[in-house]
Residue frames relative to the residue before (quaternion, step in Angstrom):
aa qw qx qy qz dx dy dz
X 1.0000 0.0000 0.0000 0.0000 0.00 0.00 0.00
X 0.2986 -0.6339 0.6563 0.2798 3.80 -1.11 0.71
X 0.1493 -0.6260 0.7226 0.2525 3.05 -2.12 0.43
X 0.2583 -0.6467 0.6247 0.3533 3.44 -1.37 0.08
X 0.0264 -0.8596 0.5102 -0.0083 3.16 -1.40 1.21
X 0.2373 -0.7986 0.5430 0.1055 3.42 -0.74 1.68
X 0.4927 -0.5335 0.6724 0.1430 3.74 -1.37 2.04
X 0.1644 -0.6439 0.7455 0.0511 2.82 -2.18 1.19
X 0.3308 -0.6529 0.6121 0.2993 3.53 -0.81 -0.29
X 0.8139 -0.0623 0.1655 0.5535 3.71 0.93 -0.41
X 0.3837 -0.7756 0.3352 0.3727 3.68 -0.64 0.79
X 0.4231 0.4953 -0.6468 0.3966 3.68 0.18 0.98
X 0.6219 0.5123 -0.3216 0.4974 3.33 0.46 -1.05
X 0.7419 0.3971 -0.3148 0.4390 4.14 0.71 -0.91
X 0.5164 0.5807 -0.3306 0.5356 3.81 1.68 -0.75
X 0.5765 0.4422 -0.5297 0.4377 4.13 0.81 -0.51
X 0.4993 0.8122 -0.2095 0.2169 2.97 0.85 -1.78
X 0.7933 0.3451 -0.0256 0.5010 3.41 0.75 -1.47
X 0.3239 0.6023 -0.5222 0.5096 3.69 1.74 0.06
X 0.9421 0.2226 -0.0205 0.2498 3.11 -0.15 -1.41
X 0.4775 0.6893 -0.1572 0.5217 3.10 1.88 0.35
X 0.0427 -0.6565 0.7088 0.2544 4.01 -0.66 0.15
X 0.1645 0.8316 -0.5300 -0.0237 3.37 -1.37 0.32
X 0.2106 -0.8814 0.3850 0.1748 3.46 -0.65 0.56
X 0.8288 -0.1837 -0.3164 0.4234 3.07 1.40 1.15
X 0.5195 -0.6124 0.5463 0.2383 3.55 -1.19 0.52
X 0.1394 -0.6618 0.7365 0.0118 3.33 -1.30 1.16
X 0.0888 -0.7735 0.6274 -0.0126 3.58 -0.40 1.24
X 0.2793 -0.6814 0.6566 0.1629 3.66 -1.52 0.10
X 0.4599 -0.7412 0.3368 0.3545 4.00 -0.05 0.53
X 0.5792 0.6588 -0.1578 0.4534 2.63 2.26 -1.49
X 0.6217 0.6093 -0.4872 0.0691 3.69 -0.20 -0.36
X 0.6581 -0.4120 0.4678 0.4224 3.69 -1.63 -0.39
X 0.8732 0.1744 -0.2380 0.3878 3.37 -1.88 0.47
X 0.7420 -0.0169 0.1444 0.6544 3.81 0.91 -1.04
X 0.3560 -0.7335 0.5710 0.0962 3.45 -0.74 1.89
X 0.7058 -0.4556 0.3973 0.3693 3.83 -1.41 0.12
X 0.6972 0.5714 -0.2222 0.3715 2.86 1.09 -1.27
X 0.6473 0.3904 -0.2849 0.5894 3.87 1.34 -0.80
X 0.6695 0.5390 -0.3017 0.4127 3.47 1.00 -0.15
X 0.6509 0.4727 -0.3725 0.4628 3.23 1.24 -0.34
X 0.3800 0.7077 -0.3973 0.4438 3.41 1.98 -0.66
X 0.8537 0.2380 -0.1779 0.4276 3.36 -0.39 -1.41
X 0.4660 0.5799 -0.5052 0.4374 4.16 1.17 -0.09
X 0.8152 0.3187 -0.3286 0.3547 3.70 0.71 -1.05
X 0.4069 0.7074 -0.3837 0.4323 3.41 1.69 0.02
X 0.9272 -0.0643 0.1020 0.3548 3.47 0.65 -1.40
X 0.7552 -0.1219 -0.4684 0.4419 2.49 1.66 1.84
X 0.5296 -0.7788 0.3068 0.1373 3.08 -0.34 2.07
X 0.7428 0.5222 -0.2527 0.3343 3.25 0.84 -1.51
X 0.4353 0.7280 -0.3753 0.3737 3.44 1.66 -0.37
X 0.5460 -0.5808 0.6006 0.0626 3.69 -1.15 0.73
X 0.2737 0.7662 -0.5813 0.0086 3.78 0.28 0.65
X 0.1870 -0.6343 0.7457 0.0816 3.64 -1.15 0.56
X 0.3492 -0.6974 0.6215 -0.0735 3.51 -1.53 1.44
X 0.2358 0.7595 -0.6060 -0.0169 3.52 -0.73 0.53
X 0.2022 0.7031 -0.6807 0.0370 3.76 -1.21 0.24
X 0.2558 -0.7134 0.6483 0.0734 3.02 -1.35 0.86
X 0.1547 0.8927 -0.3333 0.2608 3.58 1.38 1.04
X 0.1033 0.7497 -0.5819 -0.2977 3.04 1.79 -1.94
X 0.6791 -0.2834 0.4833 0.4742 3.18 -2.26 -0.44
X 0.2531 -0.5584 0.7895 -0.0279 3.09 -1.75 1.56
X 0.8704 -0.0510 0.0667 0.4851 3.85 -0.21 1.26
X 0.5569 -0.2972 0.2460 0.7355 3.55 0.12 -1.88
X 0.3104 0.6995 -0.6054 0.2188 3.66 0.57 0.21
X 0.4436 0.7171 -0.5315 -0.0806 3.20 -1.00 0.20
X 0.1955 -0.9137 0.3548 0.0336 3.02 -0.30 1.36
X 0.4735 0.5009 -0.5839 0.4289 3.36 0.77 1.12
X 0.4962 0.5697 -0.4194 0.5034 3.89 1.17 -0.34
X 0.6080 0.5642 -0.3399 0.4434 3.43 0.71 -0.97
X 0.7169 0.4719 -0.2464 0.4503 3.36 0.31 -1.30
X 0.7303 0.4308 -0.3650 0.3846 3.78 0.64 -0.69
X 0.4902 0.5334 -0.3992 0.5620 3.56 2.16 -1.23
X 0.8512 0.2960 -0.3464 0.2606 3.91 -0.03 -0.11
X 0.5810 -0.6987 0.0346 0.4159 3.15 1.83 0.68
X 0.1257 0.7347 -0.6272 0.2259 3.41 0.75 1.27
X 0.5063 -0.6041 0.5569 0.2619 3.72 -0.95 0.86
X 0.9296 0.0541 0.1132 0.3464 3.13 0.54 -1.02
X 0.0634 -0.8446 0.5316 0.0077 4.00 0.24 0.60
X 0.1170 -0.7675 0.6301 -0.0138 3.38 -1.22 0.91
X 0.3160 -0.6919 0.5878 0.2755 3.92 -0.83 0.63
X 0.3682 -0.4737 0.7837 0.1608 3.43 -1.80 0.17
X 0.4956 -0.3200 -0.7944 0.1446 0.84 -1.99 2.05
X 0.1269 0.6771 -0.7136 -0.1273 3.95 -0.90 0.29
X 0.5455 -0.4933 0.5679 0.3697 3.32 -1.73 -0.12
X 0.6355 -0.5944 0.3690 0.3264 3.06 -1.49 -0.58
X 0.4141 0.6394 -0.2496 0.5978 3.16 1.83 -0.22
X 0.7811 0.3381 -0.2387 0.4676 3.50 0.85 -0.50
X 0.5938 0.5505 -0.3347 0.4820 3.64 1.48 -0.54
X 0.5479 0.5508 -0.3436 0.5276 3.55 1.52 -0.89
X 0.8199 0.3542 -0.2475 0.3755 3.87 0.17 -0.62
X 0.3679 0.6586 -0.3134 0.5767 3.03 1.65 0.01
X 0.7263 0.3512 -0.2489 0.5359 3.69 0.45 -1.19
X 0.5547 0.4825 -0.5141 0.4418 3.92 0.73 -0.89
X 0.8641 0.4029 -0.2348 0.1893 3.43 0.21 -1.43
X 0.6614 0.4215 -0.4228 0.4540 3.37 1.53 -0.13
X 0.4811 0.5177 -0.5692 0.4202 3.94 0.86 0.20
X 0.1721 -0.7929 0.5265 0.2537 3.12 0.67 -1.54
């Protein structure tokens, strides 16, 4: 099966996106500019739940930071470390739609 997939540059820019979009999931980075994953994944489970969000960061634990745990405590389905391949980001997506 193909997906069709609309690029953000940052999650405000991905939060317009989804106005005007259907979609059945969001691949977020924690890392990004202007609006981190992590407030984005906030206001995704706020104002749309039914969405599928996969997490990635290749940050690790900064101190006690860790911000793939975060992401799952704020309800990412699914969370993926850096470096991955592509073979592994693809099966990742099969398994968190499902």
């Amino acid at each position: 099966d193909g997906h069709v997939v609309h690029e953000a540059a940052n999650g405000a820019e991905g939060l317009e996106i989804l106005e005007r979009e259907p979609v059945d999931m969001v691949i977020l980075d924690i890392y990004m500019p202007t609006q981190d994953g992590l407030e984005t994944l906030r206001v995704l489970r706020t104002t749309k739940p039914d969405v599928k969000i996969l997490a990635m960061s290749g940050g690790g634990q900064v101190g006690r930071f860790e911000p793939l745990k975060i992401a799952e405590k704020l309800g990412a389905d699914c969370v993926l470390e850096k470096p991955f391949d592509i073979g592994q980001l693809a099966q990742m997506v099969a398994d968190c739609v499902g």
